[in-house]
LOLOLUM-435427 format. One record per residue (C-alpha): residue number from 1; residue in one letter; x, y, z. Coordinates in nm, 2 decimals, always signed. Example, Ala and Ser with C-alpha at 12.3 -4.5 7.8 and 13.67 -1.06 7.14 Angstrom:
BEGIN
SITE    nr   rest       c1       c2       c3
SITE     1      A    +1.23    -0.45    +0.78
SITE     2      S    +1.37    -0.11    +0.71
//
This chain:
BEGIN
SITE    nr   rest       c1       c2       c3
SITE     1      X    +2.30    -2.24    +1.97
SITE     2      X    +2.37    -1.84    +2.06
SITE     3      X    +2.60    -1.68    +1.86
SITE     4      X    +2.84    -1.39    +1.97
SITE     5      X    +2.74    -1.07    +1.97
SITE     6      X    +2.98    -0.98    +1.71
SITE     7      X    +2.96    -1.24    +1.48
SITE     8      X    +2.52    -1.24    +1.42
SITE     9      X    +2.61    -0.85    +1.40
SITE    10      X    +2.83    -0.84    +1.10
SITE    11      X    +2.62    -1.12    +0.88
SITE    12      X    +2.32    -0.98    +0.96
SITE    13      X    +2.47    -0.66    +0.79
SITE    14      X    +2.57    -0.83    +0.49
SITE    15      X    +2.22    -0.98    +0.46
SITE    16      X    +2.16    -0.68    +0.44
SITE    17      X    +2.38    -0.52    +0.20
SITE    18      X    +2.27    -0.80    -0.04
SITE    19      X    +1.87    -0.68    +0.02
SITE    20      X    +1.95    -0.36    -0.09
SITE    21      X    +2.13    -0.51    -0.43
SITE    22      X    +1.84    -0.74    -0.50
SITE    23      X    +1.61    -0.43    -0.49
SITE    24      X    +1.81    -0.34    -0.83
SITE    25      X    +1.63    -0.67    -1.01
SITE    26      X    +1.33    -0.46    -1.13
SITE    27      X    +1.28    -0.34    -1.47
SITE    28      X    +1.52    -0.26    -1.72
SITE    29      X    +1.41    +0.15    -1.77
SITE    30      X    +1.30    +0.14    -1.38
SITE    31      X    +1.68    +0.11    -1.27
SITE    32      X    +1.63    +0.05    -0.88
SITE    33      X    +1.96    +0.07    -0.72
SITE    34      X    +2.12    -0.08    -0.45
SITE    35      X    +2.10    +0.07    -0.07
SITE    36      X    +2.43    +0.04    +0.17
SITE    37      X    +2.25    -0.17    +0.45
SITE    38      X    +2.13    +0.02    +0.77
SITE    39      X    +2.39    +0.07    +1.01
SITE    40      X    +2.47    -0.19    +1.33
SITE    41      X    +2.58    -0.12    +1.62
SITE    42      X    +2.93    -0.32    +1.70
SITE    43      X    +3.18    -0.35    +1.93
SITE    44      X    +3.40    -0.02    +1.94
SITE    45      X    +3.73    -0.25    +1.88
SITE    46      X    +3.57    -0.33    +1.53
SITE    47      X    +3.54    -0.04    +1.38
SITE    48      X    +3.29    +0.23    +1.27
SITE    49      X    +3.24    +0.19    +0.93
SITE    50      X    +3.11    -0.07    +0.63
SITE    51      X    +3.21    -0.16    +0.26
SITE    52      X    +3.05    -0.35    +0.03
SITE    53      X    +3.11    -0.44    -0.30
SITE    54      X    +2.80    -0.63    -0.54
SITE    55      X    +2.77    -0.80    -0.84
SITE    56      X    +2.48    -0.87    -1.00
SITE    57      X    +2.28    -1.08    -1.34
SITE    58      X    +1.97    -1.04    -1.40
SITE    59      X    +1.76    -1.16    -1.74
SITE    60      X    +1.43    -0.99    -1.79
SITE    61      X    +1.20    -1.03    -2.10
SITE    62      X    +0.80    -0.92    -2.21
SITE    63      X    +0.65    -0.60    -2.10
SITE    64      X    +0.41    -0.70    -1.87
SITE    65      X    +0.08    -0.43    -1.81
SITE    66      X    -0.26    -0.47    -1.65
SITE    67      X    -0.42    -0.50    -1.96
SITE    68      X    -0.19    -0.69    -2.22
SITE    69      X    +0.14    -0.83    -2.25
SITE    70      X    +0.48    -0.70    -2.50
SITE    71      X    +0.66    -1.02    -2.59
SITE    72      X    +0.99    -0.92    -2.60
SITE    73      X    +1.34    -0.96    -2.65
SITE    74      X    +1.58    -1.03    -2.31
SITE    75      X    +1.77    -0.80    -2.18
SITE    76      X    +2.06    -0.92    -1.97
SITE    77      X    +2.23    -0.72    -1.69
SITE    78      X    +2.59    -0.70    -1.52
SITE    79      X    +2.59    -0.45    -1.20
SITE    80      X    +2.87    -0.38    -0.99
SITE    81      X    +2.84    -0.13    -0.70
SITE    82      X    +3.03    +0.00    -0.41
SITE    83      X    +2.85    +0.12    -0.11
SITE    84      X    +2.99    +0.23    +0.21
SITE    85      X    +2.85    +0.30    +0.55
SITE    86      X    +3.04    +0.56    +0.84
SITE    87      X    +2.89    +0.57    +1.19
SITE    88      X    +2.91    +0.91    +1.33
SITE    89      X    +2.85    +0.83    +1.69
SITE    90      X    +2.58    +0.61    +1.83
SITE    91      X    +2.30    +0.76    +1.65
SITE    92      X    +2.44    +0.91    +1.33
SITE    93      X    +2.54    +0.71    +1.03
SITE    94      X    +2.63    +0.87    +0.73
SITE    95      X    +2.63    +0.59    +0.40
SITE    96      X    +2.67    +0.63    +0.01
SITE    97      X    +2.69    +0.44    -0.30
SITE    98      X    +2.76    +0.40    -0.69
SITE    99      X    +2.65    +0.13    -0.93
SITE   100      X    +2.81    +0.09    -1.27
SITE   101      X    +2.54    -0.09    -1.49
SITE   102      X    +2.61    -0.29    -1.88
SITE   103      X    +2.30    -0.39    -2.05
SITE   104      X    +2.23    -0.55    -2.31
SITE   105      X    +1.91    -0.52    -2.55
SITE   106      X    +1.88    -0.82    -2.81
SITE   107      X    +1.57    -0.64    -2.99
SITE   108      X    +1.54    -0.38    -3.30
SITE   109      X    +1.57    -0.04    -3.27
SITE   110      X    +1.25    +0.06    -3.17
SITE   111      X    +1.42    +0.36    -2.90
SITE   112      X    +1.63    +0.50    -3.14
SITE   113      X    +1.67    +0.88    -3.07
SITE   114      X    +1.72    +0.97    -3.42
SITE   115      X    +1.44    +0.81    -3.55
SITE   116      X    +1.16    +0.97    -3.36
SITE   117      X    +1.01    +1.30    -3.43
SITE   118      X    +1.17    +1.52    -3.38
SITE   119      X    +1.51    +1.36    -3.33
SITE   120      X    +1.70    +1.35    -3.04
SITE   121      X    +2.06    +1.39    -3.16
SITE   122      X    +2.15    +1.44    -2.80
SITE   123      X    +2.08    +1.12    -2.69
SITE   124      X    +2.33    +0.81    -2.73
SITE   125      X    +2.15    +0.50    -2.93
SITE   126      X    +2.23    +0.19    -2.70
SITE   127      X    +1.97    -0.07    -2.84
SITE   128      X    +2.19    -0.18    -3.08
SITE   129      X    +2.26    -0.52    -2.93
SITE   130      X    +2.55    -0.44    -2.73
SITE   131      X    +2.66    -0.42    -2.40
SITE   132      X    +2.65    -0.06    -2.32
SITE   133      X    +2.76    +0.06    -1.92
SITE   134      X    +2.72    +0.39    -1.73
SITE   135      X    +2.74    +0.54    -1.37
SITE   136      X    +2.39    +0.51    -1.27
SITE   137      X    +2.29    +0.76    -0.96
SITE   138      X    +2.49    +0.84    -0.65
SITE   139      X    +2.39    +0.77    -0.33
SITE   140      X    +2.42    +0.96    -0.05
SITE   141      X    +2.22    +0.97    +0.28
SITE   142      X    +2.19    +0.97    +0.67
SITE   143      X    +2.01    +0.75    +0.92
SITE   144      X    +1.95    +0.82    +1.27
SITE   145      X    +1.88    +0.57    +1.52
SITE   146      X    +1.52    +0.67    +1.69
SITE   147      X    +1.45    +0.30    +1.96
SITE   148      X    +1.75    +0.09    +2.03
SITE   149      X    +1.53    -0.16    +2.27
SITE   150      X    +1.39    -0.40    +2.26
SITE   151      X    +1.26    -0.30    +1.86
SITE   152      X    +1.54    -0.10    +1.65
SITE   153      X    +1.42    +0.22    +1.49
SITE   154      X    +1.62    +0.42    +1.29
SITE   155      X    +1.49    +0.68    +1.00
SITE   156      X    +1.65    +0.74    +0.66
SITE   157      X    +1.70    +1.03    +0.40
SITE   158      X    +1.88    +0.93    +0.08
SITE   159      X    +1.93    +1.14    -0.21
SITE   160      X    +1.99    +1.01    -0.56
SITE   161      X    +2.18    +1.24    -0.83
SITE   162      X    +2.29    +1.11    -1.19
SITE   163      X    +2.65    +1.02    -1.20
SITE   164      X    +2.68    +1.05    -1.56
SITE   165      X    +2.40    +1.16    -1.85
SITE   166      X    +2.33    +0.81    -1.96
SITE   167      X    +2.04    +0.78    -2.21
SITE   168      X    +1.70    +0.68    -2.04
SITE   169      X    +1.52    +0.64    -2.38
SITE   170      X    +1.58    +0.30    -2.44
SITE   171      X    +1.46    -0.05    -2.34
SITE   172      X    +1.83    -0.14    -2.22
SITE   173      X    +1.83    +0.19    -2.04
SITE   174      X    +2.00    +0.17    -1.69
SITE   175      X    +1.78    +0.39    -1.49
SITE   176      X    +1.52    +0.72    -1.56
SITE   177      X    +1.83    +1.00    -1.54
SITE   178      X    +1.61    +1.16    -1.21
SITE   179      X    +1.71    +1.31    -0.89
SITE   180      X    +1.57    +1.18    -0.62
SITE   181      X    +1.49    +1.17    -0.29
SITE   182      X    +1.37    +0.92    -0.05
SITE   183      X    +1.26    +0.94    +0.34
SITE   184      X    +1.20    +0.64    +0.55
SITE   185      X    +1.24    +0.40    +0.88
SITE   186      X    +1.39    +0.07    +0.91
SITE   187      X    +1.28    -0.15    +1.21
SITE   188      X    +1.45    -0.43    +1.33
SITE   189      X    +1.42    -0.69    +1.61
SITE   190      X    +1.66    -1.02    +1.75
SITE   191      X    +1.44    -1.21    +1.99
SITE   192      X    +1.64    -1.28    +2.31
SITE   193      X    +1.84    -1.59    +2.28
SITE   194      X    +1.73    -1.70    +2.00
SITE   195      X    +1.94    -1.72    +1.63
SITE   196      X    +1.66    -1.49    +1.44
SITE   197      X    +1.70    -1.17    +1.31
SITE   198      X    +1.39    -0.97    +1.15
SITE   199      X    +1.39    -0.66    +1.00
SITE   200      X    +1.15    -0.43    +0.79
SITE   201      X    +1.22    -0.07    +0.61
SITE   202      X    +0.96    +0.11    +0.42
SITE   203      X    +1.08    +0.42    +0.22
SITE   204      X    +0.90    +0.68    +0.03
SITE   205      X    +1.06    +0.79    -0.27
SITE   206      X    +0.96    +1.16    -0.43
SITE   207      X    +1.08    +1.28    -0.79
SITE   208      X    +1.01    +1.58    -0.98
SITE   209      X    +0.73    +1.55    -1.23
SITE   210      X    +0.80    +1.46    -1.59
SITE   211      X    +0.55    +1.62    -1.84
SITE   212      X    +0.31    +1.69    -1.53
SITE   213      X    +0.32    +1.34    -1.42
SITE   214      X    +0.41    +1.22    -1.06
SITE   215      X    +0.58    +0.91    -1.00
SITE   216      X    +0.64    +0.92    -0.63
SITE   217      X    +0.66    +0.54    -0.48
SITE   218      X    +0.64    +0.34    -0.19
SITE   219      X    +0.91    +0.08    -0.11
SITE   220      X    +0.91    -0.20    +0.12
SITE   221      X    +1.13    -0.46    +0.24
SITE   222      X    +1.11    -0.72    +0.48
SITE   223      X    +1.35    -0.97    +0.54
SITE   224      X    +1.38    -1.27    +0.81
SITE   225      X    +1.74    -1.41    +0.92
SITE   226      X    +1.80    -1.74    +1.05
SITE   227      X    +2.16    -1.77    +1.22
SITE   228      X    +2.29    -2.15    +1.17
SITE   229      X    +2.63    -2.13    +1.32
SITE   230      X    +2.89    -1.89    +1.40
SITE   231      X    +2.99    -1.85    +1.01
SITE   232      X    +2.66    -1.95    +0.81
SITE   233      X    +2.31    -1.74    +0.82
SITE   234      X    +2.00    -1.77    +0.59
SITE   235      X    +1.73    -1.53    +0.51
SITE   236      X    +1.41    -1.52    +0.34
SITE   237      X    +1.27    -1.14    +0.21
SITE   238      X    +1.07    -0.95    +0.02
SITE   239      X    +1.09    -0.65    -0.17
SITE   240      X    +0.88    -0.46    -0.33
SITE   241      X    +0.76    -0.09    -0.52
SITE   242      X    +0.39    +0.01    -0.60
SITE   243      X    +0.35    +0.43    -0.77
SITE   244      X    +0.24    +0.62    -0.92
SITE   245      X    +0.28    +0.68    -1.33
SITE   246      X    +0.12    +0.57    -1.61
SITE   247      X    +0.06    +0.23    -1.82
SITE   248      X    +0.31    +0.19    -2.09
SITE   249      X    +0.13    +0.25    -2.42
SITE   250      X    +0.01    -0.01    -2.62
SITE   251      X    -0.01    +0.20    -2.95
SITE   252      X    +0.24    +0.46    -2.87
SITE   253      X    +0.25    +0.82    -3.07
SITE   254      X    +0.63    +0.80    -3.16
SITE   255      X    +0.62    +1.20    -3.24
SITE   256      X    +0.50    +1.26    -2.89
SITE   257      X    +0.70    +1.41    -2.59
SITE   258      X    +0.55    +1.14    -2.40
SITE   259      X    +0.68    +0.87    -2.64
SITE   260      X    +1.02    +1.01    -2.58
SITE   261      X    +0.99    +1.04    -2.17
SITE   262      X    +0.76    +0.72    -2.17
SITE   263      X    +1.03    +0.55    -1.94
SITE   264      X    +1.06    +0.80    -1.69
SITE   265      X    +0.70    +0.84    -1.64
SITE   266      X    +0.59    +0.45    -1.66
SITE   267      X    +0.49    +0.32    -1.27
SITE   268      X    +0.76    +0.05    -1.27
SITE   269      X    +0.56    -0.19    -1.00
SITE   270      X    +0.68    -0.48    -0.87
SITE   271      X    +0.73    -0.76    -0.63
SITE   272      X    +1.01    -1.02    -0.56
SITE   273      X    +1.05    -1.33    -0.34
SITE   274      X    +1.41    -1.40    -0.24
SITE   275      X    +1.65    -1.67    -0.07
SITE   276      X    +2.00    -1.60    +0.08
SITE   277      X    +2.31    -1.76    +0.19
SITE   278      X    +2.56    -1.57    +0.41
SITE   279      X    +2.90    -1.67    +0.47
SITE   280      X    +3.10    -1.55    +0.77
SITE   281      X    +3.52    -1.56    +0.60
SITE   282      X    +3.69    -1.51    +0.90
SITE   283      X    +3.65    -1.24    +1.11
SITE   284      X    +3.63    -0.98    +0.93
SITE   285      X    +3.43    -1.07    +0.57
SITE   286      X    +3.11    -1.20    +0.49
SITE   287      X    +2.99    -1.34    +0.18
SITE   288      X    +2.68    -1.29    +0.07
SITE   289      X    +2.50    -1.49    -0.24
SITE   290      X    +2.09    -1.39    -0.32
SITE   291      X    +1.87    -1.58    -0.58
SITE   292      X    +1.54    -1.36    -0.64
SITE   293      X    +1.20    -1.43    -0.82
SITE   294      X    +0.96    -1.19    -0.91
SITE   295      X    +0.57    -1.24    -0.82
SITE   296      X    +0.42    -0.95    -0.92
SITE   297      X    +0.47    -0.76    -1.24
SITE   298      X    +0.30    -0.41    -1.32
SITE   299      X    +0.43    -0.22    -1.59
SITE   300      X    +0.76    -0.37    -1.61
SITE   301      X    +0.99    -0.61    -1.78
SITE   302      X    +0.90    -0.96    -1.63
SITE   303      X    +1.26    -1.07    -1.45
SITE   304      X    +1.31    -1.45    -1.54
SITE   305      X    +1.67    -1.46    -1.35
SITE   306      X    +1.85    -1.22    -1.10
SITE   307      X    +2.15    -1.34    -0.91
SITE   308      X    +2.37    -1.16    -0.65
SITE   309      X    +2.70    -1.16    -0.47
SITE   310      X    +2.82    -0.95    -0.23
SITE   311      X    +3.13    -0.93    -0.02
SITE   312      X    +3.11    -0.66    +0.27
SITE   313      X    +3.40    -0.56    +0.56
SITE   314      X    +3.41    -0.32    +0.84
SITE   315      X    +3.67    -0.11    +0.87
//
């Protein structure tokens, strides 16, 4: 059975709202944040603009690394971010976005600051099996619509800033304390009459070196939408991040710079498998709820668990 125009519009946009949060169930130094969705097109009567508020679990344990494997101790995550999309005209969108992140470490103290050589005094000890949370990085980009027919295409330039000067040298770290900045094109296509939507964005993402090392990455997700009704959609996707960096050191040199900035140079590969369930709650909200599994570990903290919910409304 069709659905309206409106209707498919509005929870395929919090399908994807609840991609971009799933991307943050990577690694635990890695900290990959959540993306407002790319902007719709919708009737001028509803509005031009998109919020979205996500929460997130995740549960991630053992260092996993071509060559060998950390058994470790499980870190456990809370997110909660805001994200909110503004359509300029028909081309233009403007969209940012702010996570807060908690984690917790339940390991020793083997990333504590004052401990290394020579100390970091500077930088706050969070491995102490609690719940510590921070601003991660703000969001804020632009997307213009390229094709319209019959295949979407619309490019992307986000740029990612530190909200706050959380500590990055730890295992329960919430992300690598970088700027960054990420170019990319989303495509998207609804066959003709038929409930499906499909949609693909690849993005790459560019970071000043650390100690000479580059860690630029290439970001991918796909994701494929089955419309059951006018209130319930589905969707299958698969997300995923493959750069550059180094292996995370099996015998590390604890009085090294490198020891100190291992985190924000490690490559942090990954993919994940994903199912979703989207809720239409009236005519306005949609509820969003994302189980993800991750199939591919690099250089990362293997995820075991990673839930999502996310409520989005235009405005």
């Amino acid at each position: 059975m069709p659905c309206s125009p409106a209707r498919p519009v509005r929870t395929g946009l919090a399908v994807l709202v609840a991609l971009s949060a799933a991307l943050t169930a990577a690694h635990a130094q890695e900290g990959d944040i959540p993306r407002v969705a790319e902007p719709v097109r919708r009737a001028d009567t509803e509005g031009r603009g998109e919020m979205a508020l996500t929460y997130q679990y995740q549960r991630a344990e053992d260092l996993v690394s071509e060559d060998f494997t950390i058994d470790s101790a499980p870190i456990t995550t809370h997110l909660l971010d805001f994200a909110v999309s503004y359509r300029l005209n028909d081309r233009w969108t403007l969209n940012a976005g702010l996570p807060f992140i908690s984690r917790e470490w339940k390991g020793g103290p083997s990333h504590n600051p004052s401990n290394i050589v020579p100390p970091q005094h500077d930088s706050e000890f969070v491995d102490d099996n609690h719940f510590h949370g921070f601003f991660q990085d703000l969001r804020l980009g632009a997307s213009y619509l390229l094709l319209e027919e019959p295949v979407s295409l619309e490019a992307h330039l986000e740029y990612g800033i530190p909200a706050s000067d959380y500590p990055f040298f730890a295992a329960s770290a919430v992300g690598r304390n970088l700027q960054t900045i990420e170019v990319g094109a989303t495509a998207a296509y609804r066959p003709p009459f038929l409930p499906w939507y499909f949609s693909l964005r690849t993005g790459y993402v560019t970071t000043d070196p650390v100690l000479g090392v580059d860690t630029d990455a290439m970001r991918v997700t796909a994701d494929a939408t089955r419309f059951m009704d006018q209130r319930i959609a589905l969707n299958v996707f698969f997300t995923s991040k493959n750069g550059k960096g180094i292996s995370p050191p099996q015998t590390p040199d604890f009085s090294s710079e490198l020891w100190y900035r291992h985190d924000q140079v490690i490559r942090h590969n990954y993919a994940n498998v994903g199912v979703g369930v989207n809720w239409a709650l009236g005519d306005r909200n949609v509820l969003n709820f994302t189980l993800l599994k991750m199939v591919h570990v690099e250089d990362v903290f293997e995820l075991r668990d990673a839930l999502s919910v996310t409520l989005s409304r235009p405005f």
